[in-house]
C-alpha positions as CSV (number, residue, x, y, z in Angstrom):
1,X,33.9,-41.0,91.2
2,X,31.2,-38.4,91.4
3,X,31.4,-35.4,88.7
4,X,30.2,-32.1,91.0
5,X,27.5,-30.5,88.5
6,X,27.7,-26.3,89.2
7,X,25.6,-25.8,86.9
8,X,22.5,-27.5,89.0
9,X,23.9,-26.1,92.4
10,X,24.1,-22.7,90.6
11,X,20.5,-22.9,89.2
12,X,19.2,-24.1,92.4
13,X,20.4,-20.8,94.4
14,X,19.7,-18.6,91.4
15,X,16.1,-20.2,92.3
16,X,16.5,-19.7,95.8
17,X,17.6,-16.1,95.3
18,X,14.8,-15.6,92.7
19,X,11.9,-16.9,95.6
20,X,13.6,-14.5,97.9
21,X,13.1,-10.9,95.7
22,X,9.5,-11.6,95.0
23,X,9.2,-11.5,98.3
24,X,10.7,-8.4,98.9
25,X,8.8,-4.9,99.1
26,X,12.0,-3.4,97.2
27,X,13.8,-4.2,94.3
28,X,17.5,-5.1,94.7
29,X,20.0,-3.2,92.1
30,X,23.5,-4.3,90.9
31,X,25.5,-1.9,89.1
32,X,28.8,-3.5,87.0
33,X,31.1,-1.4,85.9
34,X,33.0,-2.3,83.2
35,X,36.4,-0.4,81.7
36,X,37.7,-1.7,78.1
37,X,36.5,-3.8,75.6
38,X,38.6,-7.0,77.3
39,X,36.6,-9.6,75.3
40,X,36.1,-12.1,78.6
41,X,35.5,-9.8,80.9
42,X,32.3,-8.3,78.1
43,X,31.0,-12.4,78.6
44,X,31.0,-12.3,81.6
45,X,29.6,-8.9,82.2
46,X,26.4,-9.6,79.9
47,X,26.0,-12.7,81.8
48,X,25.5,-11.4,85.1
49,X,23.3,-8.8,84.0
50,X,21.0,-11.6,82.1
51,X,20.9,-13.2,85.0
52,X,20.4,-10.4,87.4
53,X,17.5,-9.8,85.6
54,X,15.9,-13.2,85.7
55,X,16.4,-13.3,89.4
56,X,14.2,-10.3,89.4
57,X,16.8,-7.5,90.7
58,X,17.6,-4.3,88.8
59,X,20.8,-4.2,86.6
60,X,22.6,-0.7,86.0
61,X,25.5,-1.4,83.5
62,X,28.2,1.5,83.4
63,X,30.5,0.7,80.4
64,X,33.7,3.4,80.4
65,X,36.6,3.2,77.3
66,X,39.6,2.1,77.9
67,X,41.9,5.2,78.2
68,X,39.2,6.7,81.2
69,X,41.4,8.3,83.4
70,X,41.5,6.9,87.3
71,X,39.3,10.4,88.7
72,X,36.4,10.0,86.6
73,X,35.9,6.2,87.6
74,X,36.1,7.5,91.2
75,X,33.8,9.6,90.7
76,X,31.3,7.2,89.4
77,X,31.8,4.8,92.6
78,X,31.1,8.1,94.4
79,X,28.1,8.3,92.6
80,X,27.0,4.8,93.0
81,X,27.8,4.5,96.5
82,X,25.3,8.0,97.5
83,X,22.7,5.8,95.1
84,X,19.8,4.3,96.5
85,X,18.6,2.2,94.0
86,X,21.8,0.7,93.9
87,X,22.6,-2.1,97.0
88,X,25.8,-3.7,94.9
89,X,28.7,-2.5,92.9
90,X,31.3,-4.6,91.1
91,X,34.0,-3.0,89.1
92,X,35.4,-5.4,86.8
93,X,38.6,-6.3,86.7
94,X,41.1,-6.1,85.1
95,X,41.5,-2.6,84.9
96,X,43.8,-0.8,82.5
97,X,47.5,0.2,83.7
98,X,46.9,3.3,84.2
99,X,44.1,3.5,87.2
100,X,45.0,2.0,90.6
101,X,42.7,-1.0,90.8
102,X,43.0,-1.3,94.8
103,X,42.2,2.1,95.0
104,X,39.1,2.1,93.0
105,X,38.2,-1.2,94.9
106,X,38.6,0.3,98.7
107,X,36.5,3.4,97.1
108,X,33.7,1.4,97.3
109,X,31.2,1.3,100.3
110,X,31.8,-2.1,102.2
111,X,28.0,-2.4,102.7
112,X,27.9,-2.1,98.6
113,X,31.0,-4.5,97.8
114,X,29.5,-7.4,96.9
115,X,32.5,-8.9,95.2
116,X,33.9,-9.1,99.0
117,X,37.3,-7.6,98.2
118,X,37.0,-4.3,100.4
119,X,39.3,-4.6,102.7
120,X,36.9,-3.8,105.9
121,X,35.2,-7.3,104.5
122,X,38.2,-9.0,103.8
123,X,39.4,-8.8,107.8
124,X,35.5,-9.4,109.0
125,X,35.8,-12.7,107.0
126,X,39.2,-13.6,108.4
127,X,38.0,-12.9,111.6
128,X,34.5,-14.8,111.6
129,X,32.8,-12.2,112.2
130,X,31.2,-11.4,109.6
131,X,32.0,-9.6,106.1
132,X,30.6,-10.4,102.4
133,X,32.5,-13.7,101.3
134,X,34.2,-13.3,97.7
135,X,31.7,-15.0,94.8
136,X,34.4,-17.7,94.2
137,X,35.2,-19.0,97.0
138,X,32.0,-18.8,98.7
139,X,30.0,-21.2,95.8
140,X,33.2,-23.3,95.7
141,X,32.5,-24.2,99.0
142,X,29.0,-24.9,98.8
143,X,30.3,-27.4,96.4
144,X,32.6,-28.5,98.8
145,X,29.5,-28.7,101.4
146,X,27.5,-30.5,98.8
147,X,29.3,-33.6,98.9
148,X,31.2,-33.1,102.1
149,X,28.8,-31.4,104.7
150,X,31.5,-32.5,107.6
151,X,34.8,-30.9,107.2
152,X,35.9,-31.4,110.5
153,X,39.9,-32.3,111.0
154,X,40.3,-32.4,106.9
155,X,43.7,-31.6,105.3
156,X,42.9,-29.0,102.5
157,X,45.1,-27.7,100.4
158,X,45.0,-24.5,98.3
159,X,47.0,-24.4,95.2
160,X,47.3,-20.2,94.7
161,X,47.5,-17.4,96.9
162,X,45.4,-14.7,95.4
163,X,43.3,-11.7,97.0
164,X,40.3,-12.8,94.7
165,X,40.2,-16.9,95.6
166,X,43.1,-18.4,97.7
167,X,43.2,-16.6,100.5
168,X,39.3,-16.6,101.4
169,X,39.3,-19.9,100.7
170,X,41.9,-20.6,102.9
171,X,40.0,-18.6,106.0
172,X,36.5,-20.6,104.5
173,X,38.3,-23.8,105.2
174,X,39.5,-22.9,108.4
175,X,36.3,-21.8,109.6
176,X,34.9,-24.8,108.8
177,X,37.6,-26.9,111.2
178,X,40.0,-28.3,108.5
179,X,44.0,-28.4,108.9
180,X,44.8,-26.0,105.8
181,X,48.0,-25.7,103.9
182,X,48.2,-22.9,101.3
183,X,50.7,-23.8,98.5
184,X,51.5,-21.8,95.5
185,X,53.9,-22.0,92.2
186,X,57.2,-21.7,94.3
187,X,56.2,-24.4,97.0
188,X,58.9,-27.2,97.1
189,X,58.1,-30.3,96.1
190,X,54.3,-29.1,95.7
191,X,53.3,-32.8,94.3
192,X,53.9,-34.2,98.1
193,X,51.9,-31.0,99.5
194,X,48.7,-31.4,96.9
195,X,49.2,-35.7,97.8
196,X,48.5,-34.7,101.2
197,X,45.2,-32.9,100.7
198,X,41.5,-34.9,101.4
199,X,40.5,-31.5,99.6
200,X,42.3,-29.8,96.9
201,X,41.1,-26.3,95.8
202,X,43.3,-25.4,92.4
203,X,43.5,-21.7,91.9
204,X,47.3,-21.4,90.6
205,X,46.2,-20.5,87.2
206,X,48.6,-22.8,85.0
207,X,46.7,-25.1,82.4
208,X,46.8,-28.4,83.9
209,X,49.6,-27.9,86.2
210,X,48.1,-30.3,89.2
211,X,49.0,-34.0,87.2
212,X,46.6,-37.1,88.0
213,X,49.0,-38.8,90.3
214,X,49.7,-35.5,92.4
215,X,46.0,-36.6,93.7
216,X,45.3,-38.5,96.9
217,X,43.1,-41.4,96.3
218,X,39.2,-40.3,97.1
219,X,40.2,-36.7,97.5
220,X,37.9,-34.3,96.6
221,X,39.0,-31.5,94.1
222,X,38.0,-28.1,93.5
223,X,39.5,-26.8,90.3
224,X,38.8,-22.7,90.2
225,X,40.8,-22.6,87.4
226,X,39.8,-21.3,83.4
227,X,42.7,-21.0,81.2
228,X,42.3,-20.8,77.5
229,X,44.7,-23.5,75.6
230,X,45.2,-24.4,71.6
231,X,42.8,-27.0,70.4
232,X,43.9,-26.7,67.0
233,X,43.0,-25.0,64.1
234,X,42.9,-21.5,64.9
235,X,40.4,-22.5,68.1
236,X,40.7,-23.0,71.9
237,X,39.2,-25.0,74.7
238,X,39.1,-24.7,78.3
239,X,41.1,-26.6,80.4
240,X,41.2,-26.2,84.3
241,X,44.0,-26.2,86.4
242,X,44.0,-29.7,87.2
243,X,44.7,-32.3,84.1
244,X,40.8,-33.5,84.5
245,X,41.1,-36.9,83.0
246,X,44.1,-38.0,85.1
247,X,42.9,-36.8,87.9
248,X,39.4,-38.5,87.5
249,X,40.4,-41.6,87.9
250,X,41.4,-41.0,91.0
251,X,39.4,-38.2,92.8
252,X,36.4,-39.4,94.6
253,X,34.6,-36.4,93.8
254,X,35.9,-33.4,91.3
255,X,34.5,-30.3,89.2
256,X,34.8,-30.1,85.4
257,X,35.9,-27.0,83.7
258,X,33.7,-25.9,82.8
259,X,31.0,-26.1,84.4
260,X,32.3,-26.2,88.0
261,X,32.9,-23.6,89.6
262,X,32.5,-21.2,87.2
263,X,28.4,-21.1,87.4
264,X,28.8,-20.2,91.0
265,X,30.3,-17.2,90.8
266,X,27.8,-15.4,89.6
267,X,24.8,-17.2,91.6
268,X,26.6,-16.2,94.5
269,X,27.0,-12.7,93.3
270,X,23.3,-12.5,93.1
271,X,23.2,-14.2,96.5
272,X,25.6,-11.1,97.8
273,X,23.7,-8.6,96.3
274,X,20.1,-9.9,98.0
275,X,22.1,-9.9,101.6
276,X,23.5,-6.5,100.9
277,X,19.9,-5.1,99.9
278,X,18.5,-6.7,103.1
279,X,21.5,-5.8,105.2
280,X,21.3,-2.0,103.8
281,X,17.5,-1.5,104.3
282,X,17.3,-3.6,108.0
């Protein structure tokens, strides 16, 4: 059973990406924007500035309280869209009930969105021609790629139907010639389904929901999942959404949480934000 490092693979195209802007005449920019103090989302915010940094790009950080009403964050997309400095923005989510996240989102230029989730990407990815691939899914499947470069006539199956992960990873899958099922929490008899898959992709978000024997012998599994759980004395761990030791003994090939997936999401973010910067300036 091989243990898929993301760490490595994530290091190795935050190298990659790193090579790339010293080579450029410009210097890429990524500006997050962040609304509320939401303690994971702050993580994960100074993380991708660190590393924006180290790969040599411009970070603009925009942090905005909580109770910000929905027109002033518009207007600061405005304003980062008309910026030249800036080839990426990513809004955070969540964002607080009051502001209309998919508005905000398809206020953003397409050429800018590097999180992929404008809707003019979202259909150039479905349709193969083109489009910035969502962070996730896209270094999920290099993983995938790393120790399965032929995914021809493959059964994969994706647990979870979200904007964000399961339904590019379904159209990532396809493109790449496997037979894909997308399954979610209301699927009947989803055990059979997942036994089915030579690749699973977990993205339900439900600790350990995927059990040992649910997995196909030799399968490989993808497990997008990070859900805090109770390890006891007032602390947590992470689990994934696949029960990791059960299902390690029968995978042939599987990602730990963390350290999975979870690394890739922000190499490929830098990786997005390079393309856009290229892509913007010809």
């Amino acid at each position: 059973m091989k243990v898929i490092d993301g760490k490595a693979a994530a290091a190795a195209i935050r190298a990659e990406v790193a090579a790339e802007v010293a080579a450029l005449s410009f210097v890429p920019g990524l500006a997050v924007v962040l609304v509320g103090a939401d303690p994971a989302s702050q993580v994960y915010v100074r993380s991708k500035a660190k590393q924006t940094v180290e790969a040599g790009m411009a970070s603009f950080e925009h942090r905005l309280p909580a109770d910000i009403d929905e027109a002033t964050l518009m207007a600061l997309v405005a304003q980062l869209n008309a910026d030249d400095a800036v080839d990426g923005i990513l809004v955070q989510l969540p964002l607080p009930a009051q502001i209309d996240a998919e508005r905000v989102l398809r206020a953003i230029d397409p050429a800018k969105d590097v999180d992929g989730f404008h809707p003019v990407n979202v259909g150039l990815v479905a349709t193969g021609t083109g489009g910035i691939v969502p962070c996730t899914p896209d270094g999920a499947m290099a993983l995938i790629r790393s120790v399965q470069p032929q995914l021809d006539g493959l059964n994969a199956v994706i647990v979870g139907r979200s904007n964000i992960v399961g339904k590019p990873m379904a159209q990532l899958l396809l493109a790449a010639n496997c037979t894909v099922t997308i399954a979610h929490s209301r699927t009947k008899d989803l055990a059979a389904v997942v036994r089915g898959a030579d690749v699973l992709v977990a993205a339900v978000g439900r600790p350990e929901m995927i059990r040992g024997d649910w997995i196909k012998p030799g399968a490989l599994v993808i497990d997008v999942g990070i859900n805090r759980v109770d390890a006891g004395e007032g602390k947590a761990r992470l689990v994934g959404d696949v029960a990791y030791d059960e299902a390690a003994t029968v995978a042939g090939a599987i990602t730990p949480v963390p350290g999975g997936v979870g690394p890739m999401t922000i190499a490929c973010l830098l990786r997005n934000t390079l393309r856009a910067a290229i892509a913007r300036r010809g």
